[in-house]
C-alpha positions in Angstrom: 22.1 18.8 101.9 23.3 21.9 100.3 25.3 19.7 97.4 21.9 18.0 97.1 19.9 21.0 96.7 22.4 22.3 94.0 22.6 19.2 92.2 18.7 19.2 91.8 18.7 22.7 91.0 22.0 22.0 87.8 19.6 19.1 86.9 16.8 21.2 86.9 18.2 23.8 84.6 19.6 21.4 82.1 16.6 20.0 81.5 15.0 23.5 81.1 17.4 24.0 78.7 16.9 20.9 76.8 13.6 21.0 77.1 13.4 24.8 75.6 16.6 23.8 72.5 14.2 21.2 71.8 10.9 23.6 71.6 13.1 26.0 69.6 13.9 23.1 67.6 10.8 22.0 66.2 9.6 25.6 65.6 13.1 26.1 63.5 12.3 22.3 61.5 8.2 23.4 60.9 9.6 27.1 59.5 11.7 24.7 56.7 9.0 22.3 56.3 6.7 25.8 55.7 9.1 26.8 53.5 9.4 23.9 51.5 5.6 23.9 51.1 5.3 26.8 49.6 8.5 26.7 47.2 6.5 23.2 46.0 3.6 24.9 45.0 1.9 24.1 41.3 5.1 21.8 40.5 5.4 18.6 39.9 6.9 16.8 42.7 10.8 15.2 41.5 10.2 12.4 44.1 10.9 8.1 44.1 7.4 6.8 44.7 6.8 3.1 45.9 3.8 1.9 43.4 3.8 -1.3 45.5 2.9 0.2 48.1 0.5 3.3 46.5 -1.5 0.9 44.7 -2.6 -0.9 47.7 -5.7 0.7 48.2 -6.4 0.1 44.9 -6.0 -3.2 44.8 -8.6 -4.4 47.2 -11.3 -1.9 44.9 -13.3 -4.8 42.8 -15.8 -2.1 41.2 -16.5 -3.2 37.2 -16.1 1.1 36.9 -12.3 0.4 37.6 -10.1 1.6 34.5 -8.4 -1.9 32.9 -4.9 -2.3 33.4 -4.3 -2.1 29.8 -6.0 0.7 29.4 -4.0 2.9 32.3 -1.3 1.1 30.4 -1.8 2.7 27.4 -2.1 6.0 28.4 1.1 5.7 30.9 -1.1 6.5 34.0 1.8 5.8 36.2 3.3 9.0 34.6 0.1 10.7 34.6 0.4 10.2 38.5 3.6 11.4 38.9 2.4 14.7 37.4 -0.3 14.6 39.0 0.7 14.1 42.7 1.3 16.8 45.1 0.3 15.1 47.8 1.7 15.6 51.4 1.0 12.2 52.7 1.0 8.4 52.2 -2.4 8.0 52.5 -3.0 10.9 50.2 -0.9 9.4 47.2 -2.8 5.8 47.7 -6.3 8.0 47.8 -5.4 9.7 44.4 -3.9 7.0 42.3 -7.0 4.8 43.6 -9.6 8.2 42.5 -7.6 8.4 39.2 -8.7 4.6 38.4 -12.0 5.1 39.1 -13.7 7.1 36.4 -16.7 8.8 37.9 -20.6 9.2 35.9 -22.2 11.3 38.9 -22.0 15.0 38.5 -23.7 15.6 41.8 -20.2 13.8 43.0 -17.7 15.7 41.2 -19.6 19.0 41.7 -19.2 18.2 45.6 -15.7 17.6 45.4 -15.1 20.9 43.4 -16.8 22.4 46.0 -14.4 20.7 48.9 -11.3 21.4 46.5 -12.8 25.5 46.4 -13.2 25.1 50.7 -10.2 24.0 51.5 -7.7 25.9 49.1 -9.4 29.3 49.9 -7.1 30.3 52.8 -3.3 30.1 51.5 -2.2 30.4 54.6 -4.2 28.0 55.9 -3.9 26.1 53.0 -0.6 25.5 54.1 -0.8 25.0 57.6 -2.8 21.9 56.1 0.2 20.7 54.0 2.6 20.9 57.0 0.1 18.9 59.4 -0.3 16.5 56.4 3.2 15.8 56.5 3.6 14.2 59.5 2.0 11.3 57.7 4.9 11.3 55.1 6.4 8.2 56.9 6.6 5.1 54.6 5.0 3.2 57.4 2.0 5.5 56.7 1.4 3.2 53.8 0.1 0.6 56.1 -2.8 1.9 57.7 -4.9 0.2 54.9 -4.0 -3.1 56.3 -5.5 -2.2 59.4 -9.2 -1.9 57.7 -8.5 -3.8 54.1 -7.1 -6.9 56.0 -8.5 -9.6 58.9 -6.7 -10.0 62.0 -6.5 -13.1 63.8 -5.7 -12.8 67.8 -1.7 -12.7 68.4 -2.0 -15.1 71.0 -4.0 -18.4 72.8 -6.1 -17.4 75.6 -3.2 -18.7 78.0 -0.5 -16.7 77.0 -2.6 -13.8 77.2 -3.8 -14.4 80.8 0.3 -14.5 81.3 1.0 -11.5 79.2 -1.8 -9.5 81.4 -0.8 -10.7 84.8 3.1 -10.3 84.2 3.9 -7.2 85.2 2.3 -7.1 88.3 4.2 -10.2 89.4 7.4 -8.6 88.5 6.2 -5.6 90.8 5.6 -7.6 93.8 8.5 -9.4 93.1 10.8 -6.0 93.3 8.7 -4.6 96.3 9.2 -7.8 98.2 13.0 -8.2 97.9 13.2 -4.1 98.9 11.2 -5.0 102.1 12.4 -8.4 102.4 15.3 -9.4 100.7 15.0 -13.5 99.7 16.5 -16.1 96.9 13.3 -17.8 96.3 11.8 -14.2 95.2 15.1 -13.6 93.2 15.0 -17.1 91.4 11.4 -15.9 90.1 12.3 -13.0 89.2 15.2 -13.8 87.2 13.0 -16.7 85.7 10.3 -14.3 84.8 12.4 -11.6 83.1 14.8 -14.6 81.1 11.3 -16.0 79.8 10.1 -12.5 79.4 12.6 -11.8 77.0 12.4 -14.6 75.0 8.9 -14.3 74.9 9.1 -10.4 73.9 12.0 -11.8 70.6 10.2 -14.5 69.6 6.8 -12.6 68.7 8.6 -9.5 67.6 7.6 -11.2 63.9 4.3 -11.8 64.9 3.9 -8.0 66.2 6.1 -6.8 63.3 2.6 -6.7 61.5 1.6 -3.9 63.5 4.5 -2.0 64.7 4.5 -0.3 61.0 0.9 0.8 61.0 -0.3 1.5 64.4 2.1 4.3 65.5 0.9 6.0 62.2 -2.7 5.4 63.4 -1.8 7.5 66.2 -0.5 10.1 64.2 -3.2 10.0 61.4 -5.9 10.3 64.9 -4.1 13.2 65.2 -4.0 14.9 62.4 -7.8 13.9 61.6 -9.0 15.8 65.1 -6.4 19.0 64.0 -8.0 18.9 60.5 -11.8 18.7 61.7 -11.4 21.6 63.6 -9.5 23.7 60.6 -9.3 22.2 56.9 -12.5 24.8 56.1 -14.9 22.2 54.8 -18.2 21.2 56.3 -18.2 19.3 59.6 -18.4 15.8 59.2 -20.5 14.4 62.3 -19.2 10.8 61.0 -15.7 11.9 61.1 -16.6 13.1 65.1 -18.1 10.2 66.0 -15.2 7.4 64.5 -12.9 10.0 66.5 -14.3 9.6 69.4 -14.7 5.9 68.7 -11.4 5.5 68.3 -10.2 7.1 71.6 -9.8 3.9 73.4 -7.7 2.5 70.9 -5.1 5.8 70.7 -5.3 5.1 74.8 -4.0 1.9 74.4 -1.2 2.8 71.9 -0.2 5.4 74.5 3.3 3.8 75.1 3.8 3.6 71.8 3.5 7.9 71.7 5.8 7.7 74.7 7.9 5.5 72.5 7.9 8.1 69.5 9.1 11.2 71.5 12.2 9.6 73.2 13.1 8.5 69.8 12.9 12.3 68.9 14.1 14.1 71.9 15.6 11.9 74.0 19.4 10.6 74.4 20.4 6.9 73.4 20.5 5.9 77.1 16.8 7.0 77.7 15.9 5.4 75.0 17.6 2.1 75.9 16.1 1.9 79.5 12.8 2.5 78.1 13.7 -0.5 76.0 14.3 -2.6 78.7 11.6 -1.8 80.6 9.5 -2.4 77.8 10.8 -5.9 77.1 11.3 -6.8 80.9 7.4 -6.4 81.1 6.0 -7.5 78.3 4.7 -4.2 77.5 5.0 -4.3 73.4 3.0 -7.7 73.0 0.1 -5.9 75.5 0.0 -3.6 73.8 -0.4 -5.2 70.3 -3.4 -7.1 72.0 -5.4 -4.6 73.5 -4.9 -2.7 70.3 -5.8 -5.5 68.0 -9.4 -5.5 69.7 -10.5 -2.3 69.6 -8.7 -2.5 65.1 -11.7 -5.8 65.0 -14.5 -3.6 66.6 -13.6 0.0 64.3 -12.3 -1.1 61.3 -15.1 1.3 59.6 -13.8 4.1 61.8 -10.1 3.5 61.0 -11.2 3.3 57.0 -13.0 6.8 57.5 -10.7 8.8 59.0 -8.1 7.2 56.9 -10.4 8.7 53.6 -11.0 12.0 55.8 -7.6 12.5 55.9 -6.1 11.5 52.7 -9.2 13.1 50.1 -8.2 16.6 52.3 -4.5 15.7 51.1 -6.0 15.2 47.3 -8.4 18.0 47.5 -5.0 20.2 47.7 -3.5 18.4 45.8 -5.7 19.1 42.9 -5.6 22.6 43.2 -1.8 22.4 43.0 -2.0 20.9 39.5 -4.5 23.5 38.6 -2.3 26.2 39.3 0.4 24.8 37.6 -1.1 24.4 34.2 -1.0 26.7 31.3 -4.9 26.8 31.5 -7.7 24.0 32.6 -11.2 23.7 32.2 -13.9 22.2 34.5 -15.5 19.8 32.5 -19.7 20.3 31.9 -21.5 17.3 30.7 -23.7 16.7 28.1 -26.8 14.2 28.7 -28.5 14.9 25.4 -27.0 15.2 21.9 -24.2 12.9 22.1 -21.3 14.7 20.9 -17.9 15.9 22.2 -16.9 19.5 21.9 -13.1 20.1 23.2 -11.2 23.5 22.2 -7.6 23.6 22.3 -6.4 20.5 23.9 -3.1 19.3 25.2 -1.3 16.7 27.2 -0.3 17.6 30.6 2.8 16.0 30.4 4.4 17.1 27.1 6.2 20.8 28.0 4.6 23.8 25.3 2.3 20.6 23.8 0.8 22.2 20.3 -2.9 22.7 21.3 -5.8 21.2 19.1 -9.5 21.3 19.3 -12.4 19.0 17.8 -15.5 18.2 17.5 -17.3 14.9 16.8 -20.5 13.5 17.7 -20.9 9.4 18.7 -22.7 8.2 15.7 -19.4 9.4 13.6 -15.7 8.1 14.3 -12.7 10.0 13.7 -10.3 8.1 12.2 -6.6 10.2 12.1 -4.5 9.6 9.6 -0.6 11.0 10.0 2.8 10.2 8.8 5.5 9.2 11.3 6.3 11.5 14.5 3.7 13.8 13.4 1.6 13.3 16.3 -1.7 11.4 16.1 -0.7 9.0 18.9 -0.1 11.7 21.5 -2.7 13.3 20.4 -5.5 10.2 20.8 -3.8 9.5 24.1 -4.6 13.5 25.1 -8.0 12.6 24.6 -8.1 9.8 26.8 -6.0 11.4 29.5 -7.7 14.1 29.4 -11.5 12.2 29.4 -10.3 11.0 32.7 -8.8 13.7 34.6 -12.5 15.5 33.7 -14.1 12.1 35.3 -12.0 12.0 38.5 -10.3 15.3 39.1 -12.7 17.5 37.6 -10.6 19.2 35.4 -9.3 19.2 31.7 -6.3 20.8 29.8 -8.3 22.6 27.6 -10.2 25.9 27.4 -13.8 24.0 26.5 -14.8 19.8 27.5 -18.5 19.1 26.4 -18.8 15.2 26.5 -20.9 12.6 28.3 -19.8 10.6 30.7 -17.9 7.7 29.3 -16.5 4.5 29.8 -12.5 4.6 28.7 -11.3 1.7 26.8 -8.0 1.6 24.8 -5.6 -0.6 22.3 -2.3 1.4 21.9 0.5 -0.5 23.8 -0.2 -4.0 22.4 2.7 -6.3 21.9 3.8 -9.8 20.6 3.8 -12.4 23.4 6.7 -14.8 22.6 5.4 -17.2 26.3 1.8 -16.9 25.2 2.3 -17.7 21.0 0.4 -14.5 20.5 1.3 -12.1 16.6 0.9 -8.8 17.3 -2.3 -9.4 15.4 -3.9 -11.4 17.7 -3.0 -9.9 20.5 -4.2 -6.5 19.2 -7.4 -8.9 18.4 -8.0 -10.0 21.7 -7.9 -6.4 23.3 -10.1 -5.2 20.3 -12.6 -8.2 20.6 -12.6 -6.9 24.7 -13.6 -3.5 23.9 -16.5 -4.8 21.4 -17.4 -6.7 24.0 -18.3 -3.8 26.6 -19.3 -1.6 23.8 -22.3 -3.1 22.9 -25.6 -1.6 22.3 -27.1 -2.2 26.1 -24.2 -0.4 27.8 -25.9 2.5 29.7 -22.4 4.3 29.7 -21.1 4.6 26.3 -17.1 4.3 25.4 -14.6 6.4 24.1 -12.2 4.2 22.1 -8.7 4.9 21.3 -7.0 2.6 19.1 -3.6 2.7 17.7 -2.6 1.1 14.1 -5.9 -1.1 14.2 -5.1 -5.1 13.2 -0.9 -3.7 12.4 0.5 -6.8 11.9 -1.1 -9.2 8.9 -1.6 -8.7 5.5 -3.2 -5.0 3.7 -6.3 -6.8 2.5 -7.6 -8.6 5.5 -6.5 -5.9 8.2 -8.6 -3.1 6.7 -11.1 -5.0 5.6 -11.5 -6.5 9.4 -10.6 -2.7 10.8 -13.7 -1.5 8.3 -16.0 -3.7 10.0 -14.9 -3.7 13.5 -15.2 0.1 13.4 -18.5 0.1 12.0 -20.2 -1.9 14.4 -18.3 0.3 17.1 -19.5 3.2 15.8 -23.4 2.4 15.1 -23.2 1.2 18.7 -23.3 5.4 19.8 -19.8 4.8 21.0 -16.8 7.2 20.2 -14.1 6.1 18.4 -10.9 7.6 17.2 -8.5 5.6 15.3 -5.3 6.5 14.2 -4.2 4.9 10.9 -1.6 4.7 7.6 -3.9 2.8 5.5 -5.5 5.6 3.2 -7.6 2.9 2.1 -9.8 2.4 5.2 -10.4 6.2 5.3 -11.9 5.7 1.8 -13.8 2.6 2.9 -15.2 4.7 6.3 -15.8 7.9 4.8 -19.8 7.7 5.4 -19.1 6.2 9.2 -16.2 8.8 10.1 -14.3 11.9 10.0 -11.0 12.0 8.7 -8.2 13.9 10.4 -4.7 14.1 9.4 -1.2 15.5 10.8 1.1 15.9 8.3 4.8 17.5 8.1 6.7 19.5 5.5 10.2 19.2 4.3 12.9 21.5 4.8 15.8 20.7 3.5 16.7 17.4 4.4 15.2 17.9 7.7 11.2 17.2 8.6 9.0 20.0 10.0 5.8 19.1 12.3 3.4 21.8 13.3 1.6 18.7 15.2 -1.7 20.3 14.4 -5.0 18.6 13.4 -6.2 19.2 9.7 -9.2 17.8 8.6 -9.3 15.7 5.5 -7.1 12.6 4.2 -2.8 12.8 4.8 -1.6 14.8 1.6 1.9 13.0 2.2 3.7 10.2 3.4 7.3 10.2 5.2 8.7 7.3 5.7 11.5 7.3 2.8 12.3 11.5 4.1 12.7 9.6 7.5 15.5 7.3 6.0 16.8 9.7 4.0 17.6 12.3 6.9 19.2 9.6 8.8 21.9 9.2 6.1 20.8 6.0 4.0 22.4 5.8 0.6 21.0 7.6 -2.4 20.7 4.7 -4.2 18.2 3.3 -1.8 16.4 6.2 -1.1 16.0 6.5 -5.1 14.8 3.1 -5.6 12.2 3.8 -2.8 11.0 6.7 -4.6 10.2 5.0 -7.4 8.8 1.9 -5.9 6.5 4.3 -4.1 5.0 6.0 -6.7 4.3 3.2 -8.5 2.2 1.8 -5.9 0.7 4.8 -5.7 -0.4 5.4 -9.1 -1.6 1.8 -9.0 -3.8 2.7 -6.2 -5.1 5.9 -7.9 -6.1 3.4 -10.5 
C-alpha cells in the first residue's frame, strides 16, 4: 500500500514538474517572440512568401475596381508587397495583397480605416501584445481558412457510412465492457472485425479529410485569437464580430479533439501522442469529427469569412503603421473633387534606398510627356507616381510631403514585351495594352485614369510611331484623363506642346563617366546619351567618332 501511495505521489510530482517546465516554457518562447516583435518594428520583413498561396483571397475577388494584372505588373506590385508587408499572420498577408489590388474611391472608407489604424497602434505595448497573439496564426496552414468560406463543400460521406461512423464507438465500448464482465470469442471476433475495418476505413478517407485537416485546426486558433482581440485590439466593438463568435461556438465544440490533438503535439511525449493516435483511429474519431464540423462550415460560412477579415484587417491595420514609421516621411493623401489637377511635392519610390525626391504639378486636361536620356530616371519616376497613386487609394498614405489628386482609376503600359507563341512585335503588343487603356478611358468613365506609359508605340518606324503616339495621346488627354508619357522622340514633344507639359531628366558628363541628379526639369532634354553610354563602356574611338558625326548630322537635319 505504502509503495503504492509513494509511486502516486513520484508520479504526482513529475508531472508537477512537467507541467510547471512546460508553463515556464512558453513564458520563456512568448518573451523571444516579444522580442522579435519589437526588434521588427518599421522594417521590411527579409522573409520567403508563398504568392500561391497569398493571392488566394484575391483570386476569388471579381470586382471591375480590381487593378489589371498588367498593370500591378508594371509597377512590380509583388515587390511593392514585399515592402509593404509586416504582417504577423497568414490571413493578414492574403488581406493586404488583396486591399493593395483594390484601389479605393470612398473617402468616408479610407478615413475609417485611418481611424482603426490610429486605434489600434496607440498603445505600443499593446500594440504588441497584438502582434504576438497574431502570430499564432503564422502557420502555413493558416492560409487555408479561405477555403472554408471561398469554397463549397460537399458531405464526406453517404448517409450509411455516417450512421456507421456515429454509432461505432459505442459498439466498440460495449464490446470492451462485455469481455471485462464476461469474457467471450464471439464478442472478440467483433471487436477485432470492427477495429481492422475501422482502420481501413480511418486510411482510406485520410485524402478525403486531408481537405480539412489544414484549415480547421487554424479555425480554432483564429476563434481564438478573434475572442482575445475583441476584448483588447482598442477599436470599436463590433456586435457582428460577437455574434459570428458566438455562432461559431458549436463548431470550435466539435473540433475539441482536434485542440486536444494540438497540445500533445506541443507538450506531450511521443508515446502519448501515439496512444492518442490509436485511439483516435480505433474509433473513428477523425472522420466524426470532419462531419460534424463540415455542417456547422455549410450553416456559417459568413461567420467564418468575418472573423477571418476581423482578424487579418487588425493584422494590416498594424501593419500599416509599421511602414509608416519606417519611411523617411509619408503623407495622408486629401482628395480633390473639383478642379481636376494633381499637386504632389517631393515624391519618391518606397523601394529605391535615398530615392532623389521630385514634385509636380499637372492638371487632367494637360499631359506630361517626360523626355530623358538613358538611366536618367523617367521610368522610375512614372512608376513612383503610380505606386504611389495606389498606396494613397488603399493604404492611405503617400511617400511624399503633399498628394492633392482625385480619385483615379490606374492603368499602365511599361513592361510590354514581344510574344514569340502569340506572333505579337512589340508594337502590337504595346497596341493592344494601349488600345485597352483607351478603351476604359473614355469620356463616360465616372472615375477618370492616370496613365503611365513607357516608350509609346517603341518598336516600328519614326514617322508612324509618333504620328500614332500624337493622336492616341490627344484623345487621352481631351478625355480629362492624366497622362504621363515618357519618351526619346523630341519630335512628339513638339507635336504635343499645346496638349502637354514637357519634362526632362538629363545627365552631365564628367569625364568619361555620366552624372544623374535624377531630378525633374521642366522643358525639352538639352542632351542625348546614348553614344557617352558606349563610349564609357570601352567601344573603339573609331566608332564612337563616326557616331558623333552621324549624330549631328541628323540633328542639324532636324533643326532644319
Amino acid at each position: 500500500m505504502y509503495y503504492f501511495l509513494f509511486a502516486l505521489l513520484v508520479l504526482a510530482i513529475v508531472l508537477s514538474f512537467s507541467l510547471i517546465s512546460s508553463y515556464y516554457g512558453k513564458l520563456r518562447a512568448a518573451e523571444k517572440k516579444l522580442d522579435k516583435i519589437k526588434n521588427k518594428w518599421s522594417k521590411p520583413l527579409n522573409t520567403r512568401r508563398n504568392f500561391d498561396l497569398i493571392k488566394t483571397y484575391l483570386n476569388a475577388e471579381s470586382s471591375s475596381d480590381r487593378l489589371s494584372a498588367t498593370t500591378a505588373e508594371d509597377i512590380d506590385l509583388k515587390s511593392v508587397f514585399n515592402y509593404i508587408d509586416r504582417t504577423s499572420s497568414k490571413p493578414g498577408k492574403q488581406y493586404l495583397y488583396k486591399k493593395l489590388h483594390l484601389p479605393e474611391t470612398s473617402i468616408d472608407k479610407l478615413l475609417e480605416l485611418d481611424k482603426k489604424i490610429e486605434a489600434v497602434n496607440s498603445d505600443k505595448p499593446n500594440r504588441e501584445l497584438i502582434e504576438l497573439e497574431l502570430s499564432k496564426l503564422n502557420n502555413t496552414n493558416a492560409y487555408y481558412i479561405v477555403d472554408l468560406f471561398l469554397k463549397k463543400h460537399e458531405s464526406l460521406f453517404v448517409p450509411v457510412m455516417k450512421f456507421y461512423i456515429s454509432v461505432v464507438p459505442f459498439a466498440i465500448l460495449a464490446l470492451i465492457i462485455s469481455l471485462v464482465i464476461f469474457p467471450n470469442s464471439i464478442s472478440i471476433l467483433f471487436l477485432l472485425f470492427f477495429v481492422g475495418y475501422n482502420v481501413v476505413l480511418h486510411y482510406a478517407n485520410k485524402k478525403k479529410i486531408g481537405a480539412y485537416t489544414n484549415s480547421l485546426p487554424q479555425l480554432l486558433i483564429m476563434h481564438k485569437v478573434a475572442v482575445w482581440l475583441v476584448k483588447n485590439a482598442g477599436i470599436e466593438k463590433n456586435e457582428e464580430i460577437k455574434k459570428s463568435l458566438i455562432n461559431l461556438v458549436g463548431l470550435k465544440r466539435s473540433l475539441s479533439i482536434i485542440n486536444l490533438e494540438s497540445k500533445l503535439i506541443n507538450d506531450a511525449g511521443d508515446l502519448s501522442y501515439a496512444v492518442f493516435q490509436l485511439i483516435k483511429t480505433v474509433f473513428l474519431l477523425e472522420p466524426r469529427i470532419y462531419t460534424n464540423s463540415l455542417r456547422h462550415i455549410k450553416k456559417h460560412r459568413d461567420d467564418i469569412e468575418r472573423v477571418y477579415q476581423y482578424v487579418a484587417e487588425i493584422d494590416m491595420l498594424v501593419a500599416i503603421q509599421s511602414v509608416r514609421d519606417g519611411l523617411p516621411y509619408y503623407s495622408k493623401p486629401e482628395f480633390i473633387d473639383t478642379n481636376i489637377q494633381m499637386d504632389i511635392t517631393d515624391l519618391y519610390h518606397p523601394l529605391i534606398e535615398k530615392c532623389v525626391t521630385n514634385s509636380l504639378y499637372t492638371r487632367a486636361d494637360k499631359g506630361a510627356l517626360i523626355t530623358g536620356s538613358n538611366m536618367s530616371g523617367k521610368t522610375t519616376f512614372i512608376k513612383a507616381i503610380a505606386v504611389n497613386t495606389l498606396l494613397a487609394q488603399t493604404l492611405f498614405t503617400s511617400c511624399t510631403k503633399v498628394y492633392k489628386a482625385p480619385f483615379l482609376k490606374i492603368q499602365t503600359s511599361i513592361k510590354t514585351t514581344d510574344s514569340i507563341e502569340e506572333q505579337k512585335s512589340y508594337f502590337q503588343a504595346q497596341a493592344v495594352s494601349i488600345l485597352d487603356i483607351m478603351s476604359q478611358s473614355n469620356e463616360t468613365e465616372q472615375v477618370k485614369s492616370l496613365v503611365i506609359i513607357d516608350e509609346i508605340f517603341r518598336g516600328t518606324n519614326t514617322i508612324e510611331r509618333i504620328a500614332a503616339a500624337k493622336s492616341v495621346l490627344s484623345y487621352i488627354t481631351a478625355n480629362q484623363n492624366f497622362v504621363f508619357v515618357s519618351t526619346h522622340d523630341l519630335e512628339l514633344a513638339e507635336l504635343l506642346d499645346e496638349d502637354f507639359a514637357i519634362y526632362s531628366f538629363e545627365d552631365s558628363k564628367s569625364g568619361k563617366s555620366l552624372v544623374f541628379d535624377y531630378k525633374l526639369k521642366e522643358g525639352f532634354l538639352k542632351s542625348r546619351n546614348g553614344i557617352a553610354i558606349l563610349e564609357s563602356m570601352g567601344y573603339p574611338e573609331s566608332v564612337i567618332e563616326d557616331a558623333n558625326i552621324v549624330s549631328e548630322r541628323m540633328m542639324l537635319k532636324y533643326m532644319e
